[in-house]
C-alpha positions as CSV (number, residue, x, y, z in Angstrom):
1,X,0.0,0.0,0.0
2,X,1.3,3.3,-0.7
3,X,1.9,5.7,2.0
4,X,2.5,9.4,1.4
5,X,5.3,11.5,2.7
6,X,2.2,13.6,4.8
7,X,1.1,10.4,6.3
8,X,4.1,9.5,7.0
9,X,5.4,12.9,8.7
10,X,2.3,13.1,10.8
11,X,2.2,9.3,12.0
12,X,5.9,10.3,13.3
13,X,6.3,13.3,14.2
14,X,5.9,12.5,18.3
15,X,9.1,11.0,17.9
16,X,10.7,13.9,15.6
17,X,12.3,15.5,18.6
18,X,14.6,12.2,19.0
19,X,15.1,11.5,15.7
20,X,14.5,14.3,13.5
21,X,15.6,13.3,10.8
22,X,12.7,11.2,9.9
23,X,10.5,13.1,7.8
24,X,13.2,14.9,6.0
25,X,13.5,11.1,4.9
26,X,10.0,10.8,3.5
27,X,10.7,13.1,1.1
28,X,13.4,12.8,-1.8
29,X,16.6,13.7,-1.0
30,X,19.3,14.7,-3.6
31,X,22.3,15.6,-0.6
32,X,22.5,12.9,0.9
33,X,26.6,11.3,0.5
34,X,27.4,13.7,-2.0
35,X,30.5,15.7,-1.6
36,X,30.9,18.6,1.1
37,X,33.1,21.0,2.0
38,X,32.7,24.2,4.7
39,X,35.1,27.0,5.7
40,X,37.1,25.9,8.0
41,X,37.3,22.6,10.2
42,X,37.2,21.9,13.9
43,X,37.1,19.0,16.5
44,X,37.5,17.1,13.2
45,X,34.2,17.4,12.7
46,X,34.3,17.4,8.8
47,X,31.3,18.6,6.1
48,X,30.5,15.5,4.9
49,X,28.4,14.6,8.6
50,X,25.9,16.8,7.8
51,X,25.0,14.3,4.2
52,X,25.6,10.9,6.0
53,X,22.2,9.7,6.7
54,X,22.2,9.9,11.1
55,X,20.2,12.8,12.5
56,X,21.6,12.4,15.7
57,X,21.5,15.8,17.7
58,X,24.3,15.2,20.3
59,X,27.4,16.9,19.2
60,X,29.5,13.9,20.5
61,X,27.8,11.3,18.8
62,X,30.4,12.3,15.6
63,X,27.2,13.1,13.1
64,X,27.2,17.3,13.1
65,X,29.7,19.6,11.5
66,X,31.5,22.1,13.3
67,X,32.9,25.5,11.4
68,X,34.2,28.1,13.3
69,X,34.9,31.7,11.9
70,X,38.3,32.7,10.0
71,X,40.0,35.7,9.3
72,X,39.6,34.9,5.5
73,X,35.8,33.6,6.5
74,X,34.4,35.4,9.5
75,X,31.1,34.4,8.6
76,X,31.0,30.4,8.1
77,X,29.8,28.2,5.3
78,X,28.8,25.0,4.2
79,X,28.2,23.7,0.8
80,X,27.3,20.4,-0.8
81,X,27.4,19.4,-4.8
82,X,25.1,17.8,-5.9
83,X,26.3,16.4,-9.0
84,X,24.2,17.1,-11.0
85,X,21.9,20.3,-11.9
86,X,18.4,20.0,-9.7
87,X,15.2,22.1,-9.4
88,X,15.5,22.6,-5.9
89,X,12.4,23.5,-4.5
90,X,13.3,23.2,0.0
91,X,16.0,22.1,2.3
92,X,15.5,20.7,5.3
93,X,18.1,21.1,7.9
94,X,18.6,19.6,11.5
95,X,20.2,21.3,14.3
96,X,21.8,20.0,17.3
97,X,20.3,19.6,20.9
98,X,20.7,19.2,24.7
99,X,23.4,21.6,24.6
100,X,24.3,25.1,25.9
101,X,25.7,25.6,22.5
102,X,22.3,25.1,20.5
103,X,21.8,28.9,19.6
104,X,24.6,29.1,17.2
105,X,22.4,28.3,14.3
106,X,21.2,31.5,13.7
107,X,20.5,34.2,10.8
108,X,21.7,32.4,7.6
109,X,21.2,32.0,3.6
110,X,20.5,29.2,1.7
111,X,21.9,29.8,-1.4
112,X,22.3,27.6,-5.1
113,X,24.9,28.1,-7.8
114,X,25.3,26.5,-11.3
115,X,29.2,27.2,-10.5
116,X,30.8,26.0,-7.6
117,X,31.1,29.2,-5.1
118,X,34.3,27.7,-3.9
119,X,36.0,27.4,-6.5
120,X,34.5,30.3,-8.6
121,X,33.7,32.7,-5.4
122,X,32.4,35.5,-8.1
123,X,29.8,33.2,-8.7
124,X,26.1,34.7,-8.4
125,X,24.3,32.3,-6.5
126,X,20.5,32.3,-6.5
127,X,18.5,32.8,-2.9
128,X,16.3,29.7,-1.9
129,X,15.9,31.3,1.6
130,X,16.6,33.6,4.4
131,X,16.3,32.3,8.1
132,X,16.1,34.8,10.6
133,X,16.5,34.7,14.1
134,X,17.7,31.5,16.5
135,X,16.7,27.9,14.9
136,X,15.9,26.2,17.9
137,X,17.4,23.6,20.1
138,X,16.9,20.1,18.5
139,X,14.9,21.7,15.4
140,X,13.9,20.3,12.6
141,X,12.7,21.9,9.5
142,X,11.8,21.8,5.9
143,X,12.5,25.3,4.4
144,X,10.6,26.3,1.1
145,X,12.2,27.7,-1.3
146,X,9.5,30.9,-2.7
147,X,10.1,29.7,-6.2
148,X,11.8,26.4,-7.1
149,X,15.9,27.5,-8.2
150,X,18.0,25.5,-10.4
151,X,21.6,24.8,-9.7
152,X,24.0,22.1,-8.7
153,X,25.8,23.3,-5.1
154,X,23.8,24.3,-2.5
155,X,25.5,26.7,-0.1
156,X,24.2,27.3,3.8
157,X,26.0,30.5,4.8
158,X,25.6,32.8,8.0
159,X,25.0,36.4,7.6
160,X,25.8,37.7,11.4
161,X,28.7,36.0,14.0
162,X,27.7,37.2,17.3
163,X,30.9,36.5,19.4
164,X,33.7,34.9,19.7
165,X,31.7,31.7,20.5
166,X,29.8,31.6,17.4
167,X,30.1,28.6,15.2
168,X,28.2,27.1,12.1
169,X,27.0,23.7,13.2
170,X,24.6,21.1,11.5
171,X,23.9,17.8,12.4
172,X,22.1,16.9,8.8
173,X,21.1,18.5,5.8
174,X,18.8,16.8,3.0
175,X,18.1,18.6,-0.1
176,X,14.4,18.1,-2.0
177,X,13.8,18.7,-5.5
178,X,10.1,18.1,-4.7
179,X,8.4,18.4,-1.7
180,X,5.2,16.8,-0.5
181,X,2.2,18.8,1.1
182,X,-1.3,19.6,1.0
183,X,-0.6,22.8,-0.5
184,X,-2.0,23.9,-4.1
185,X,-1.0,22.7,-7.6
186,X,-1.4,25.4,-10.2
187,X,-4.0,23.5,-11.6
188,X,-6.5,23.8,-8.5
189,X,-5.6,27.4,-7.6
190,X,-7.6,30.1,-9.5
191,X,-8.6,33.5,-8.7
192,X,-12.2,32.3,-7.5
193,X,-9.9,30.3,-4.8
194,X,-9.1,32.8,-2.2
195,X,-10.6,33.5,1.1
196,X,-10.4,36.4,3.7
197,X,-9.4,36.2,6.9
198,X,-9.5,38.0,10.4
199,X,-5.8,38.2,10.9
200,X,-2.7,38.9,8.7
201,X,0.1,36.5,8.5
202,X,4.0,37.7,9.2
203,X,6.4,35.6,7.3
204,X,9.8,35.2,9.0
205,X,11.4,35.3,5.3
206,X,12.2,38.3,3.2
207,X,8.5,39.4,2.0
208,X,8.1,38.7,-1.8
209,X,5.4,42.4,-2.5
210,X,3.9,43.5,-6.0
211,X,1.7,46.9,-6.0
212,X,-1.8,46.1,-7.9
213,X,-5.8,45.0,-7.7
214,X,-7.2,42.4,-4.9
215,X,-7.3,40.4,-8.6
216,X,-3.7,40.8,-9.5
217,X,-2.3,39.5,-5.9
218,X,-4.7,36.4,-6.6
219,X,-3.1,35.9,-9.7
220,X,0.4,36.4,-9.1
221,X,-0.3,34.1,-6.0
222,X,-1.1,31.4,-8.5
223,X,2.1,31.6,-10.2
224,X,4.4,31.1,-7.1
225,X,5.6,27.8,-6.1
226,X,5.2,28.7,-1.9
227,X,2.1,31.1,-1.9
228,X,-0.2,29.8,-0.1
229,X,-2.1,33.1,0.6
230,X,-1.1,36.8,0.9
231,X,-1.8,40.1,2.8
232,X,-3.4,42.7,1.5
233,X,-3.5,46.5,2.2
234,X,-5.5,48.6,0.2
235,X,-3.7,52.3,-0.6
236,X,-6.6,54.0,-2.7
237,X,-10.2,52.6,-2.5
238,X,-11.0,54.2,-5.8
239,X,-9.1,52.3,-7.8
240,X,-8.9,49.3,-5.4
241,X,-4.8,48.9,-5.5
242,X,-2.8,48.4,-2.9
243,X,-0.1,46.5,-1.5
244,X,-0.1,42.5,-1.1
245,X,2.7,40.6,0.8
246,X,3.2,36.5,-0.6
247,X,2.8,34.2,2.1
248,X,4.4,30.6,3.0
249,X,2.2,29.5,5.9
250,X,4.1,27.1,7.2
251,X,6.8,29.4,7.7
252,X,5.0,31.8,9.1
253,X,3.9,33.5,12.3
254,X,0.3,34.6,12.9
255,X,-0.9,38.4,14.2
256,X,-2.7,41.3,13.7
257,X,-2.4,44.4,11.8
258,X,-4.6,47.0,11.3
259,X,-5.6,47.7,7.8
260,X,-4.3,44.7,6.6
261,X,-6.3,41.6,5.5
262,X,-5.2,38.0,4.7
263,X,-6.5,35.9,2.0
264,X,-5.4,32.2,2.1
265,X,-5.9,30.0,-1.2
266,X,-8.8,27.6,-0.1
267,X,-7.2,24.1,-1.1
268,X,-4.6,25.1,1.4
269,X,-5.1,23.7,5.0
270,X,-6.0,26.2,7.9
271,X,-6.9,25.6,11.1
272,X,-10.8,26.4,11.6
273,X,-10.3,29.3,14.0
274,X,-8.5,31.7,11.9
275,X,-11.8,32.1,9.5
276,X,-14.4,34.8,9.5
């Protein structure tokens, strides 16, 4: 019988905080044993644990990378080839746990190149997505990339080093050139799709914004492989325009704003109490 990767992710995911590595499994993953490097090296703990297939969280157990910050790289990288090009369309990434040192996986870029960034370091890589904040201790998650970007590395950079004790670390990193969830297909979405809500979702990403009608934020909406609803402000009520903000829900955080409304694409799944 076939099982799909949602099933599966829900059926385990009261045992994802020991081994959360598990639904990153369900899914495809192009990473995993392909070659690795990152910035710099320490406690011998080389690039290639973060592509070998053992989510373990503790630092000791000899299955996360460790890269500190270098006078050549103060801010710490790591990158995997993939061998071949991919439509990368998410990345999920584990962090370690049960340790005083789980904050340092902070504020970074996912990044992909068609030329290695290593070797070519003038090479314009192409953002997947930008995590802000602290991770979390024993975290994992499956990032979405807003559009789906072709390449063959796949770089996970930092953009701030807070002190002296600030490290890149990642216990496993799995790379999906298609992801499985319950959110639209193009072919189900249509401008007729879209209902309001009470609130207005905050995404934790750089905003993705286009000025324009209710219909053209439906639209766009439509054409983005992440949407799965938008905000929407309206600047002149004569002509209807105004300002809507592209939405990932799952990477999102829920408030609200005055002014502001959110319409979330109906095939998409909601929980019951955020509707009017």
């Amino acid at each position: 019988m076939h099982v799909s990767a949602l099933f599966c992710c829900q059926m385990l995911v009261f045992i994802r905080h020991y081994f959360p590595s598990v639904c990153a499994y369900c899914l495809d993953n192009v990473a995993s044993g392909k070659p690795a490097v990152q910035s710099a090296i320490g406690f011998s703990a080389d690039p290639g644990r973060a592509v070998d297939g053992n989510g373990e969280l503790d630092f000791e157990g000899s299955s996360c990378t460790y890269s500190p910050g270098t006078s050549s790289h103060p801010l710490p990288w790591w990158r995997v080839d993939l061998q071949k090009v991919v439509n990368v369309e998410a990345v999920t990434i584990v962090n370690r746990g049960f340790s005083e040192w789980d904050w340092r996986l902070h504020n970074f870029d996912i990044e992909v190149f068609s030329l290695d960034p290593v070797v070519n370091p003038e090479a314009n890589g192409q953002m997947c997505y930008s995590f802000f904040g602290e991770f979390g201790s024993a975290v994992t998650e499956t990032l979405r990339c807003m559009y789906p970007v072709e390449g063959r590395y796949v770089r996970i950079k930092k953009r701030q080093h807070l002190n002296d004790e600030d490290r890149l670390t990642l216990c496993e990193v799995a790379v999906h050139p298609k992801i499985y969830e319950n959110n639209c297909s193009f072919s189900q979405r249509s401008p007729s799709t879209f209902l309001p809500y009470t609130e207005m979702y905050h995404t934790t990403r750089a905003r993705h914004e286009i000025i324009g009608s209710l219909k053209t934020c439906m639209i766009e909406c439509t054409m983005m492989w992440a949407c799965d609803g938008f905000n929407f402000n309206i600047l002149d009520s004569s002509s209807d325009n105004g300002t809507c903000e592209f939405v990932s829900v799952s990477l999102a955080k829920l408030y609200g704003k005055s002014g502001w409304k959110f319409y979330k694409a109906l095939c998409s799944e909601t929980p019951e109490q955020h509707v009017q």
